[in-house]
PDBQT receptor file of N, H, CA, C and O in Angstrom, charges set to zero:
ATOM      1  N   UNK A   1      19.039  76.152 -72.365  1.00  0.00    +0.000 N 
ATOM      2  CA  UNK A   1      19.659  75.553 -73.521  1.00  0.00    +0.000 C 
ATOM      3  C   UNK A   1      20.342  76.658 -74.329  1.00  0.00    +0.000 C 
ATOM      4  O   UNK A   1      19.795  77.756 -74.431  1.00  0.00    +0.000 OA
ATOM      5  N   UNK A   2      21.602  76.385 -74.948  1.00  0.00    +0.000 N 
ATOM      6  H   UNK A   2      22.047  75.493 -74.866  1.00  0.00    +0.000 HD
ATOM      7  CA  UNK A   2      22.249  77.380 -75.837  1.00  0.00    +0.000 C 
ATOM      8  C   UNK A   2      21.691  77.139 -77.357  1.00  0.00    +0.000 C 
ATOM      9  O   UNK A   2      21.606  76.077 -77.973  1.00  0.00    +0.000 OA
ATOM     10  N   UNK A   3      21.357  78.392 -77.743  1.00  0.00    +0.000 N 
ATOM     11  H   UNK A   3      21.426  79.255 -77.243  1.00  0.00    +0.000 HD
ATOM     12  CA  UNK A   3      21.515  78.469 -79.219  1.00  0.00    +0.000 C 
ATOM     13  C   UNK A   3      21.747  79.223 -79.665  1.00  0.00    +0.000 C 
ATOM     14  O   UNK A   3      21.871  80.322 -79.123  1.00  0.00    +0.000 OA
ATOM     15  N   UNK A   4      21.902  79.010 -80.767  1.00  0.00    +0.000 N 
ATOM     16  H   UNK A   4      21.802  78.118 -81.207  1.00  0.00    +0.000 HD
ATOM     17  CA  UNK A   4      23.300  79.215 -81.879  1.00  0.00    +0.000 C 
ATOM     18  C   UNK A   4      22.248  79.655 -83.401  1.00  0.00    +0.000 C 
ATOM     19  O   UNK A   4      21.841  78.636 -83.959  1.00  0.00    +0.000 OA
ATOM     20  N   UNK A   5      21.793  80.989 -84.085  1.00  0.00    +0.000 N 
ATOM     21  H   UNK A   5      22.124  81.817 -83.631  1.00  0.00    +0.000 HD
ATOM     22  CA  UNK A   5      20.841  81.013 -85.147  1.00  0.00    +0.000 C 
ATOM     23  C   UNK A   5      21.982  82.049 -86.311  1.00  0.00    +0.000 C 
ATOM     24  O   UNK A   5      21.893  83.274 -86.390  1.00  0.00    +0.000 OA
ATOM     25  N   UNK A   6      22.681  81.460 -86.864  1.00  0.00    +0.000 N 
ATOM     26  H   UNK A   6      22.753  80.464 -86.799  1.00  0.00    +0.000 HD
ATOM     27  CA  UNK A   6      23.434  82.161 -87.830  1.00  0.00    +0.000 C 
ATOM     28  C   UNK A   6      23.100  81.772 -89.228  1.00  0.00    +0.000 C 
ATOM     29  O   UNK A   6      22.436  80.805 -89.603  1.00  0.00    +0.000 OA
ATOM     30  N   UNK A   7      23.713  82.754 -89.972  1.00  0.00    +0.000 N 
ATOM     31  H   UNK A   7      24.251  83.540 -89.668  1.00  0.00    +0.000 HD
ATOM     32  CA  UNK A   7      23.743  82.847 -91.713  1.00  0.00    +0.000 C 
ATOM     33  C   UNK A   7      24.618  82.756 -92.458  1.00  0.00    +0.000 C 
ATOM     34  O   UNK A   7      25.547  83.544 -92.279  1.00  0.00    +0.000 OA
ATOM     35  N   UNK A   8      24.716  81.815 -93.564  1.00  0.00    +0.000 N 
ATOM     36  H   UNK A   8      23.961  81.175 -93.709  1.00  0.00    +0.000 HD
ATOM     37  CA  UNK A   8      26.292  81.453 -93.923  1.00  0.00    +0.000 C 
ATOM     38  C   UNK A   8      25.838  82.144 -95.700  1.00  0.00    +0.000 C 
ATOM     39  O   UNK A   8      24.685  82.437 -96.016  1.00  0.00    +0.000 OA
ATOM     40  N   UNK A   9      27.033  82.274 -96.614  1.00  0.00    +0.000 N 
ATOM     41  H   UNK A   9      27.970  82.036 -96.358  1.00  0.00    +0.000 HD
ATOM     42  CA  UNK A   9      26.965  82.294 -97.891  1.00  0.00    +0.000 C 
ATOM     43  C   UNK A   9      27.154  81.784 -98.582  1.00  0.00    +0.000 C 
ATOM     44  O   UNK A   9      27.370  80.646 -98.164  1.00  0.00    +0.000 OA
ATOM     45  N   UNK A  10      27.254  81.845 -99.681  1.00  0.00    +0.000 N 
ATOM     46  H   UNK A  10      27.078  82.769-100.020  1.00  0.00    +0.000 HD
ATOM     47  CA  UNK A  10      27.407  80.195-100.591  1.00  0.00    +0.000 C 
ATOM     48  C   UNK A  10      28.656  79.850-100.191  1.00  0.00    +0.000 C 
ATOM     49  O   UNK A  10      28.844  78.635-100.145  1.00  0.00    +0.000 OA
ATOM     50  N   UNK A  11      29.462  80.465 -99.921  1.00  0.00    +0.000 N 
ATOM     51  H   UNK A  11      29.309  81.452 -99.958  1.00  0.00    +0.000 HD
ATOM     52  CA  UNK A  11      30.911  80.263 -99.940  1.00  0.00    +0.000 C 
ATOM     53  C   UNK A  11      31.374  79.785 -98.341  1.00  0.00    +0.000 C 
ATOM     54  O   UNK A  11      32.541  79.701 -97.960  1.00  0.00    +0.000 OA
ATOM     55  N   UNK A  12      29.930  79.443 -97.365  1.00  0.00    +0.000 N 
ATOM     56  H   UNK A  12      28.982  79.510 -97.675  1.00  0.00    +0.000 HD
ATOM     57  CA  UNK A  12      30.357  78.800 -96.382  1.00  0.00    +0.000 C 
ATOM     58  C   UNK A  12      30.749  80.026 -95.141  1.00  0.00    +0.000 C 
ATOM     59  O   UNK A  12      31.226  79.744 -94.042  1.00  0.00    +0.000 OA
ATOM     60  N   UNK A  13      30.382  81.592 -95.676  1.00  0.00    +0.000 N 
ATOM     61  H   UNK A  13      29.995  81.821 -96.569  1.00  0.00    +0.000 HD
ATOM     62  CA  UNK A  13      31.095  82.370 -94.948  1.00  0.00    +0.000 C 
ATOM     63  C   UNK A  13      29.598  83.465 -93.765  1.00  0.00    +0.000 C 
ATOM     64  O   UNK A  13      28.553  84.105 -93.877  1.00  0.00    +0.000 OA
ATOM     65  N   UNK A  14      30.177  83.179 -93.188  1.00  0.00    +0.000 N 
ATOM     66  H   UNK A  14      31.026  82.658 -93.098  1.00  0.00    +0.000 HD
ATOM     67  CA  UNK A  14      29.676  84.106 -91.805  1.00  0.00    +0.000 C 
ATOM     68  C   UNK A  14      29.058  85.443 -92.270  1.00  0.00    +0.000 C 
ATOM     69  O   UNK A  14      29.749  86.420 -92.559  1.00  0.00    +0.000 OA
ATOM     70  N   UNK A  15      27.915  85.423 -92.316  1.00  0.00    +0.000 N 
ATOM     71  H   UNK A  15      27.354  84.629 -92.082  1.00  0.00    +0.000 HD
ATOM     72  CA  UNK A  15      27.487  87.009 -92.777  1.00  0.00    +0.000 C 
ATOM     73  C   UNK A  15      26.660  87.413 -91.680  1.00  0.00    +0.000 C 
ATOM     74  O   UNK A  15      26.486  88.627 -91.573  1.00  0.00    +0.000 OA
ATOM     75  N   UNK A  16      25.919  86.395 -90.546  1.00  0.00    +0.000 N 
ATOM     76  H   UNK A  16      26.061  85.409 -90.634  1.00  0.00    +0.000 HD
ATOM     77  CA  UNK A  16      25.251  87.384 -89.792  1.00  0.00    +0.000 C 
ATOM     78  C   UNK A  16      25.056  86.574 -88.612  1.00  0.00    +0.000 C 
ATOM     79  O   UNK A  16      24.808  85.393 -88.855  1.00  0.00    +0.000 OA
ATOM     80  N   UNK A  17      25.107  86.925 -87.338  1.00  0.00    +0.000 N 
ATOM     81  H   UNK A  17      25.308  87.884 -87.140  1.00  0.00    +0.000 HD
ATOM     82  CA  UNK A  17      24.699  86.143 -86.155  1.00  0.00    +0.000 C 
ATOM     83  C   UNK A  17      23.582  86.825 -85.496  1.00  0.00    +0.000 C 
ATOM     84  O   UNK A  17      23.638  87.971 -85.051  1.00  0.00    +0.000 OA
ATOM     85  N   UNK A  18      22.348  85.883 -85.454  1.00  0.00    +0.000 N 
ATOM     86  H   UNK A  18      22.303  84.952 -85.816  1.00  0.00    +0.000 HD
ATOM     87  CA  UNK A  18      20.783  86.436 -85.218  1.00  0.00    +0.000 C 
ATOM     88  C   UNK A  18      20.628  86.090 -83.915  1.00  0.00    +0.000 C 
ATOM     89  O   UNK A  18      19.535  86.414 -83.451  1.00  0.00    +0.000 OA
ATOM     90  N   UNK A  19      21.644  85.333 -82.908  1.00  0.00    +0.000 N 
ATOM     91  H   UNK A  19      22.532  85.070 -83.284  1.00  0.00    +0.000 HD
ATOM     92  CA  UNK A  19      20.888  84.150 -81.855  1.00  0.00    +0.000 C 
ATOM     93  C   UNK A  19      22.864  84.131 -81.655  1.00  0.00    +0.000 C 
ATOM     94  O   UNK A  19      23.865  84.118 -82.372  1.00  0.00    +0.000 OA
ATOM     95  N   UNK A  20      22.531  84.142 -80.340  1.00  0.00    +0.000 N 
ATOM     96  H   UNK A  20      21.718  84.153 -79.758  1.00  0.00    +0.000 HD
ATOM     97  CA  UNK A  20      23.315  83.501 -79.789  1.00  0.00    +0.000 C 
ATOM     98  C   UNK A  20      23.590  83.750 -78.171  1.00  0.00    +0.000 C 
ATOM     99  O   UNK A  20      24.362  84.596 -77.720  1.00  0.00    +0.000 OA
ATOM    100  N   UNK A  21      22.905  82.961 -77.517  1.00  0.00    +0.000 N 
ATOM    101  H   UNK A  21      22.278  82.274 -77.884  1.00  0.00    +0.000 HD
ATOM    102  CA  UNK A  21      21.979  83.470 -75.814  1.00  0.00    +0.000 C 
ATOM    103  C   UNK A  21      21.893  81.712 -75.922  1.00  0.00    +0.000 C 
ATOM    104  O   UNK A  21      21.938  80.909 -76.854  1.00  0.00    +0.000 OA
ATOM    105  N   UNK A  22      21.709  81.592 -74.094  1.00  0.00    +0.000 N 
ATOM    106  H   UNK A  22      21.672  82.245 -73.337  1.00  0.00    +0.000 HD
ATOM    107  CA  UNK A  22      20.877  80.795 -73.782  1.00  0.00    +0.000 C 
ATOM    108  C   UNK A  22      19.348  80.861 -73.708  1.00  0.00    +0.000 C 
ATOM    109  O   UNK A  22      19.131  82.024 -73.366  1.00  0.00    +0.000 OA
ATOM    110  N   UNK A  23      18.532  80.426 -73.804  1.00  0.00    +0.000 N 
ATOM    111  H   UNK A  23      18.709  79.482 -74.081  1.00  0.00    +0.000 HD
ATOM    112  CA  UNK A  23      17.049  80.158 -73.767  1.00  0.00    +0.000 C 
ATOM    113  C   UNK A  23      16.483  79.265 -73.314  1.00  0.00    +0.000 C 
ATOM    114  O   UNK A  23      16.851  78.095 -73.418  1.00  0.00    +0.000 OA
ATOM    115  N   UNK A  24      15.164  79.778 -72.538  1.00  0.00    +0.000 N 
ATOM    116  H   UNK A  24      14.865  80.728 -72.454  1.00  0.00    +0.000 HD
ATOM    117  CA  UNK A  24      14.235  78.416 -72.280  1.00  0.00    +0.000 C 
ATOM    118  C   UNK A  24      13.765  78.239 -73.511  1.00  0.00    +0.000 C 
ATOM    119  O   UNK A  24      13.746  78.950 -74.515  1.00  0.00    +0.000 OA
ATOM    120  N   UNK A  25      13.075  76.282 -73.056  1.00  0.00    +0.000 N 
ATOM    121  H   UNK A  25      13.089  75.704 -72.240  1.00  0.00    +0.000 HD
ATOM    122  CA  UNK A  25      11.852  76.328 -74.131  1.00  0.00    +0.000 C 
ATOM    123  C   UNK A  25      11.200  77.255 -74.609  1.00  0.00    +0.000 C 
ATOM    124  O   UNK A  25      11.051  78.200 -73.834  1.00  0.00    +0.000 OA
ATOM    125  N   UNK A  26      10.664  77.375 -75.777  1.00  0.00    +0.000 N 
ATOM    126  H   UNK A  26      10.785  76.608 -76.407  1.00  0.00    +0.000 HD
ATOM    127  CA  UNK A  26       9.676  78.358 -76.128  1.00  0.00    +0.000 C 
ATOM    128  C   UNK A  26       9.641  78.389 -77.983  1.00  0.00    +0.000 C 
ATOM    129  O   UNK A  26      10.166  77.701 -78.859  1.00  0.00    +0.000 OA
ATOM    130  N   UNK A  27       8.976  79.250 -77.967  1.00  0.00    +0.000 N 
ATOM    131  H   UNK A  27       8.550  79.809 -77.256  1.00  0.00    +0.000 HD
ATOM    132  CA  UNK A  27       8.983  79.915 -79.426  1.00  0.00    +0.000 C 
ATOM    133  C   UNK A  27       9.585  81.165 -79.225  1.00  0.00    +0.000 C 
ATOM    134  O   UNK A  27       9.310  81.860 -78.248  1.00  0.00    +0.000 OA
ATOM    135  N   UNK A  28      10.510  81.543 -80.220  1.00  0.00    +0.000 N 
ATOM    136  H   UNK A  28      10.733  80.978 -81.015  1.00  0.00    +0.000 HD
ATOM    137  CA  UNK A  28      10.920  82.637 -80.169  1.00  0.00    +0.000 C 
ATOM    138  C   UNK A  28      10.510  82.990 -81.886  1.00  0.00    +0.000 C 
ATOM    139  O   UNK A  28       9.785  82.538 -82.773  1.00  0.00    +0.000 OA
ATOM    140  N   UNK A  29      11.467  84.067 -81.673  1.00  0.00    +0.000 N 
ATOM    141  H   UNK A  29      12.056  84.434 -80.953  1.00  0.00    +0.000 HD
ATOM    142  CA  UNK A  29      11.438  84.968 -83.311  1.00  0.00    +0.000 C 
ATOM    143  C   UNK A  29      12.606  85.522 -83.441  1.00  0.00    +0.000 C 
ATOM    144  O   UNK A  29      13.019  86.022 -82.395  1.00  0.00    +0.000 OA
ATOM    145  N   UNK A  30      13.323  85.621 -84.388  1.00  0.00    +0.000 N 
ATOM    146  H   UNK A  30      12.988  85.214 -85.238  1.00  0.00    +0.000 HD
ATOM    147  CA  UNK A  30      14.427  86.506 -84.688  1.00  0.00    +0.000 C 
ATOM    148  C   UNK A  30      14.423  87.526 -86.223  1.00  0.00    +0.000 C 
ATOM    149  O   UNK A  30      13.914  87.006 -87.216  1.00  0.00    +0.000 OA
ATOM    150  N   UNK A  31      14.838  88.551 -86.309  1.00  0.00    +0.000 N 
ATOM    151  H   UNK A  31      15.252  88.974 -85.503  1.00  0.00    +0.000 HD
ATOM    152  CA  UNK A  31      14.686  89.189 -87.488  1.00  0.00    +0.000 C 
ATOM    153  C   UNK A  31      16.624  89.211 -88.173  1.00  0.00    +0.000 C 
ATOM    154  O   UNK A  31      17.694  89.355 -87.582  1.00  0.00    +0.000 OA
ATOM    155  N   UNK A  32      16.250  88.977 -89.711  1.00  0.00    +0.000 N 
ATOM    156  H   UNK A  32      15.380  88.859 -90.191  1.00  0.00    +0.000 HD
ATOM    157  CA  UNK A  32      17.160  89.089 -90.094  1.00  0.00    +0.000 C 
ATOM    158  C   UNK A  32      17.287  90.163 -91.311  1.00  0.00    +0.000 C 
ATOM    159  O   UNK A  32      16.621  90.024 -92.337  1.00  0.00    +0.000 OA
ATOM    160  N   UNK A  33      18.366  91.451 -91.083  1.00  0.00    +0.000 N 
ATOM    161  H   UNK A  33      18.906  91.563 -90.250  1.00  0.00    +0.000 HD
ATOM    162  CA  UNK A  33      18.386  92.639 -92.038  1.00  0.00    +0.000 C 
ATOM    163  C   UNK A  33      19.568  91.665 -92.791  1.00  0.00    +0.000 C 
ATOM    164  O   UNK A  33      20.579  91.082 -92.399  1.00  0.00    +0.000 OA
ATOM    165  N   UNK A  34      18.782  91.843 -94.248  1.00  0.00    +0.000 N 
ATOM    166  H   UNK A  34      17.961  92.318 -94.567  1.00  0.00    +0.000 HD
ATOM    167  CA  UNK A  34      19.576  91.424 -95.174  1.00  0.00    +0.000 C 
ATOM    168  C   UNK A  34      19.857  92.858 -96.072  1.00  0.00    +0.000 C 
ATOM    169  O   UNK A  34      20.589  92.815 -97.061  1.00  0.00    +0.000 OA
ATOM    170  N   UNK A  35      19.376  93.797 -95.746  1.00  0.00    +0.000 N 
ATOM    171  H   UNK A  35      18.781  93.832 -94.943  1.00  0.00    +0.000 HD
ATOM    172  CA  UNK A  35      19.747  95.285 -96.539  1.00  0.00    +0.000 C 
ATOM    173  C   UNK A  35      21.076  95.405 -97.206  1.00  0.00    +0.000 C 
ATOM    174  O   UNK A  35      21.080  95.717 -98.397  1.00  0.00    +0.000 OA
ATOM    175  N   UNK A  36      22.608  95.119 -96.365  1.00  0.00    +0.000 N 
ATOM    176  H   UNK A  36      22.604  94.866 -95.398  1.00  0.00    +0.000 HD
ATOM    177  CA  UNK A  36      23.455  95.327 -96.605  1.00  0.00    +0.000 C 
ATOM    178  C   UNK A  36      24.266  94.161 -97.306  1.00  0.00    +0.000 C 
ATOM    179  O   UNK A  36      25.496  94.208 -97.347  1.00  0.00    +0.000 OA
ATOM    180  N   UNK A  37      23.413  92.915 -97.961  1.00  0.00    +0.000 N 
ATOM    181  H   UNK A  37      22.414  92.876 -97.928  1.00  0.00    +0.000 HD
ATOM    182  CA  UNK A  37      23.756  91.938 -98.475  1.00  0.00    +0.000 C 
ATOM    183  C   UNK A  37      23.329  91.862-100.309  1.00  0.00    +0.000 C 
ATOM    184  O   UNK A  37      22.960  92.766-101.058  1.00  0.00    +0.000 OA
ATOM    185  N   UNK A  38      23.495  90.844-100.494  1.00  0.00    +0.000 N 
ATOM    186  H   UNK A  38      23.794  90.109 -99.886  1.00  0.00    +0.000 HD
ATOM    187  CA  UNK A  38      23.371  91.314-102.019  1.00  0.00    +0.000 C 
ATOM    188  C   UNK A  38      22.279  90.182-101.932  1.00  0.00    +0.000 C 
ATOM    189  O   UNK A  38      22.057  89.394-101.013  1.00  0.00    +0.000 OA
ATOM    190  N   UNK A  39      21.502  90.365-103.466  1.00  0.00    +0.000 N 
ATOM    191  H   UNK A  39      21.681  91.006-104.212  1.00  0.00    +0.000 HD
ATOM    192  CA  UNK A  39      20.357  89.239-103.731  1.00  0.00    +0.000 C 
ATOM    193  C   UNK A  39      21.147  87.895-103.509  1.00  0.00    +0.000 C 
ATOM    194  O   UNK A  39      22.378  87.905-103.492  1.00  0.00    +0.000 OA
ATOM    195  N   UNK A  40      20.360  86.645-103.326  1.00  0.00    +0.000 N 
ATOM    196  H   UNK A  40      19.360  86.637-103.340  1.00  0.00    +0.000 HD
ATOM    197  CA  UNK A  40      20.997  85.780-103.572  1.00  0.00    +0.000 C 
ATOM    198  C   UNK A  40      21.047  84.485-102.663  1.00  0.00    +0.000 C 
ATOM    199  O   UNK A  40      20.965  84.938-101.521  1.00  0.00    +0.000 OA
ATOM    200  N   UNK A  41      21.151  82.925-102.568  1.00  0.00    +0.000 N 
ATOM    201  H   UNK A  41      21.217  82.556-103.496  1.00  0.00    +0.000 HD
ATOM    202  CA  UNK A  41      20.767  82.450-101.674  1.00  0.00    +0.000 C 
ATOM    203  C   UNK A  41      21.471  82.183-100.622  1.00  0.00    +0.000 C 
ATOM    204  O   UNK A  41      22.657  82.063-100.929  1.00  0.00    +0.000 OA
ATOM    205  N   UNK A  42      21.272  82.037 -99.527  1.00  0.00    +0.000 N 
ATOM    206  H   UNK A  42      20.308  82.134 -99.279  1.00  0.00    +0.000 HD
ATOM    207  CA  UNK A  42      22.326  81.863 -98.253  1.00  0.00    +0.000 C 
ATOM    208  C   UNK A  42      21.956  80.712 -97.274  1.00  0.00    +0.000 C 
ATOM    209  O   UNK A  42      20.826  80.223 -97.260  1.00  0.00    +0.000 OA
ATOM    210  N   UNK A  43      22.779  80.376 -96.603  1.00  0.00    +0.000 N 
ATOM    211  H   UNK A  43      23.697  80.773 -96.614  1.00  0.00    +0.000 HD
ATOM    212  CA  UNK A  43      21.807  79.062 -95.609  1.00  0.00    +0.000 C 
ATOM    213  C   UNK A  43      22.007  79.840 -94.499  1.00  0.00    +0.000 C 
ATOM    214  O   UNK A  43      22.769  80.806 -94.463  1.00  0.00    +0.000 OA
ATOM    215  N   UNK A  44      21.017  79.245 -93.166  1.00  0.00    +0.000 N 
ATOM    216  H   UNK A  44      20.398  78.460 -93.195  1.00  0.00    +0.000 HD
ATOM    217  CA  UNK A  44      21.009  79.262 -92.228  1.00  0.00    +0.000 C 
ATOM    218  C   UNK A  44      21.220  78.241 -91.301  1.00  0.00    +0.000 C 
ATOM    219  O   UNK A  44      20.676  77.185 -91.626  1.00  0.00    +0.000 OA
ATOM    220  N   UNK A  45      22.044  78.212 -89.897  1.00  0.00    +0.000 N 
ATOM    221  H   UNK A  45      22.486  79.070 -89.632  1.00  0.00    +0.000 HD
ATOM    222  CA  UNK A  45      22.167  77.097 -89.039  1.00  0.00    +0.000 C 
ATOM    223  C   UNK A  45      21.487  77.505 -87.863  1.00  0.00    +0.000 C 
ATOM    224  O   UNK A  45      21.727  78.483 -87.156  1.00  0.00    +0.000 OA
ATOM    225  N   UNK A  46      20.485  76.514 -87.723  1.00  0.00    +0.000 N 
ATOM    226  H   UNK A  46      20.290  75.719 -88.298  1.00  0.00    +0.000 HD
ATOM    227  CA  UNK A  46      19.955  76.440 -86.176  1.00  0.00    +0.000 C 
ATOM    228  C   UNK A  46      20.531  75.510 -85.391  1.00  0.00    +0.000 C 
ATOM    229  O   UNK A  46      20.474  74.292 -85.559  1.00  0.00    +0.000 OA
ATOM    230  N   UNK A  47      21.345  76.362 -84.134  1.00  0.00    +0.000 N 
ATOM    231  H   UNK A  47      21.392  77.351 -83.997  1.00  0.00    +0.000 HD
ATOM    232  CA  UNK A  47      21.675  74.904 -83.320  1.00  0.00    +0.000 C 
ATOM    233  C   UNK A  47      21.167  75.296 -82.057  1.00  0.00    +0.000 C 
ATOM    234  O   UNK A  47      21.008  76.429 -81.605  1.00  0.00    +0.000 OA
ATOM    235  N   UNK A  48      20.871  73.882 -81.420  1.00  0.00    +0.000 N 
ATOM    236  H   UNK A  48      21.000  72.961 -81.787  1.00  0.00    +0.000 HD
ATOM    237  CA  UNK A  48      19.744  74.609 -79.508  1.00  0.00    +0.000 C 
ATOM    238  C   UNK A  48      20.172  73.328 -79.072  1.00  0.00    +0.000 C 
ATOM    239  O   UNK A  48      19.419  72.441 -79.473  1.00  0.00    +0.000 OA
ATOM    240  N   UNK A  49      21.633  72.720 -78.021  1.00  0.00    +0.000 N 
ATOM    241  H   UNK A  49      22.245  73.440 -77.696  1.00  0.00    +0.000 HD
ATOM    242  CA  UNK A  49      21.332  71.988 -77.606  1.00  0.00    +0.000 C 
ATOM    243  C   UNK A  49      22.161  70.729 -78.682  1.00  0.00    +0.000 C 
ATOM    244  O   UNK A  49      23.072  71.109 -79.418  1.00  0.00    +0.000 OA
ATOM    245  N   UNK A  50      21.858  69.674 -78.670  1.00  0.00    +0.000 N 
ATOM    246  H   UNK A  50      21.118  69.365 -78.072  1.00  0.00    +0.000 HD
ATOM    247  CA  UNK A  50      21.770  68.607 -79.745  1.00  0.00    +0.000 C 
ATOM    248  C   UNK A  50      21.318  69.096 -80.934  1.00  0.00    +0.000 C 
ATOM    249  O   UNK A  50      21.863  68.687 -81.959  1.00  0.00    +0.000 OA
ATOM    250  N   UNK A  51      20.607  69.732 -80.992  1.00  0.00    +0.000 N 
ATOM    251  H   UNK A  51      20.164  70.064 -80.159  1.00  0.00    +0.000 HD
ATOM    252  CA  UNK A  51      19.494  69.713 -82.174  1.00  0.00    +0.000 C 
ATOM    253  C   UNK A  51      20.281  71.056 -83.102  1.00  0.00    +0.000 C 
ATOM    254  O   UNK A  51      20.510  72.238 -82.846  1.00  0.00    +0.000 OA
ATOM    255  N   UNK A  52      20.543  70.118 -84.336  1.00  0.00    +0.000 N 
ATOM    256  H   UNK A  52      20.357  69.158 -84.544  1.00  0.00    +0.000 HD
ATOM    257  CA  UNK A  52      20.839  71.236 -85.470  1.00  0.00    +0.000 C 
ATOM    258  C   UNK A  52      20.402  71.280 -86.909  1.00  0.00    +0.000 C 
ATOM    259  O   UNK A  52      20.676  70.250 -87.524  1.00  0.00    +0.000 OA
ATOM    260  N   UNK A  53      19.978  71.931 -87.385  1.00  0.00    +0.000 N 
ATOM    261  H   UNK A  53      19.755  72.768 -86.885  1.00  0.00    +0.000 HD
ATOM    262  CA  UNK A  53      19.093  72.087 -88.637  1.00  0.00    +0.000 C 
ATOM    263  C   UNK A  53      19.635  73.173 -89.457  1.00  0.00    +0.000 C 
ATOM    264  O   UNK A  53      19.952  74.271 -88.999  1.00  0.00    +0.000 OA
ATOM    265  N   UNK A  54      19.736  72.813 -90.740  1.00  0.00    +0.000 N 
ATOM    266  H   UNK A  54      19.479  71.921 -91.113  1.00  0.00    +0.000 HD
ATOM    267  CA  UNK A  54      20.530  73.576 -91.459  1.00  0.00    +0.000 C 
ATOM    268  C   UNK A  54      19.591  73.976 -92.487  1.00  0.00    +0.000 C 
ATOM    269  O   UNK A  54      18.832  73.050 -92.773  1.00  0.00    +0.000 OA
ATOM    270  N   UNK A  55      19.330  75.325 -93.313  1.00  0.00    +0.000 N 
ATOM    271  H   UNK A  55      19.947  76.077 -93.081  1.00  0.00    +0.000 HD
ATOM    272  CA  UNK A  55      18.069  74.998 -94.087  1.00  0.00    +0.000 C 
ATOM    273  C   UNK A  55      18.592  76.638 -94.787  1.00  0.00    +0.000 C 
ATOM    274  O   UNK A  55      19.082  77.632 -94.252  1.00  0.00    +0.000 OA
ATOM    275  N   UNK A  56      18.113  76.240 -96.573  1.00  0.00    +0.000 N 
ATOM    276  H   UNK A  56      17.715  75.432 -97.008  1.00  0.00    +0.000 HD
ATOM    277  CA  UNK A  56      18.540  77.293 -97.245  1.00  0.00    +0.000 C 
ATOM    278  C   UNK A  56      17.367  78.645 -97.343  1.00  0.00    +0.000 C 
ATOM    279  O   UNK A  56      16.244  78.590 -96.842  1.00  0.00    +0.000 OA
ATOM    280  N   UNK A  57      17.667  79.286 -97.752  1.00  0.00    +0.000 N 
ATOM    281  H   UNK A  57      18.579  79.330 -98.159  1.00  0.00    +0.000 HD
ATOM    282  CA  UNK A  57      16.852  80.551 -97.870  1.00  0.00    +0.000 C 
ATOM    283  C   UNK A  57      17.600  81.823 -99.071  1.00  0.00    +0.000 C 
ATOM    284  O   UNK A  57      18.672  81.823 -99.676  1.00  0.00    +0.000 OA
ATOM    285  N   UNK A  58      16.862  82.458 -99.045  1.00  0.00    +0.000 N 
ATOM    286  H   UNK A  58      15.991  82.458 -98.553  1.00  0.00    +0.000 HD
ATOM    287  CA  UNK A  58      16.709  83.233-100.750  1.00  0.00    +0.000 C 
ATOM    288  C   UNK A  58      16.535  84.565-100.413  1.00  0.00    +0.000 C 
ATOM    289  O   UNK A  58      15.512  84.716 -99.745  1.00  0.00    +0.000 OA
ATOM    290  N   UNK A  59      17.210  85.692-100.643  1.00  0.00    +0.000 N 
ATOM    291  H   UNK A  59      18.041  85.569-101.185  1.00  0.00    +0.000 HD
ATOM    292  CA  UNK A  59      17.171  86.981-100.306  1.00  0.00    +0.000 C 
ATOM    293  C   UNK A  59      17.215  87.492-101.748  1.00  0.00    +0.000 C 
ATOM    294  O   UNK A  59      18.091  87.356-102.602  1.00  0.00    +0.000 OA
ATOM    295  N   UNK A  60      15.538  88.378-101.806  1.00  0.00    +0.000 N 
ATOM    296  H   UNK A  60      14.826  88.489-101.113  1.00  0.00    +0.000 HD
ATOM    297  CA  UNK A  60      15.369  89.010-103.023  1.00  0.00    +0.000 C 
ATOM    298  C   UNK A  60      14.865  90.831-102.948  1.00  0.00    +0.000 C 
ATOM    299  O   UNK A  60      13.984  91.422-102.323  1.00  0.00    +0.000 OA
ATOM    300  N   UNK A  61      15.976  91.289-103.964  1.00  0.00    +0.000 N 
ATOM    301  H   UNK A  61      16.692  90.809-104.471  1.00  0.00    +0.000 HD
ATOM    302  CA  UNK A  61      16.037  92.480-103.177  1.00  0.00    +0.000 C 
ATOM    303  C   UNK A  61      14.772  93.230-104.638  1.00  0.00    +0.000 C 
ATOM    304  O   UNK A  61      14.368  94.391-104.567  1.00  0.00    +0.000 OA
TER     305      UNK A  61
């Protein structure tokens, strides 16, 4: 299955691609360096397949 684990900014814009491989099932993990970003909240898109989930998150420096 392909997926797709990126980070958008408020402004809808591309700041980081964590994932982007095919994969089996499983659990995985991905790390995301937000060092070179500023405080502040950003979303993330999970896509694997059909399945996409969009979900916000908060970088506090």
């Amino acid at each position: 299955m392909y997926v797709h684990l990126l980070v958008y900014d408020m402004l809808a814009k591309e700041v980081a691609q964590l994932v982007n491989t095919t994969q089996e099932s499983g659990r995985y993990e991905a790390t995301f360096d937000g060092s070179n970003l500023p405080s502040g909240a950003y979303f993330y898109k999970l896509k694997a397949g059909n399945y996409i989930e969009v979900k916000k998150l908060l970088l506090v420096k």
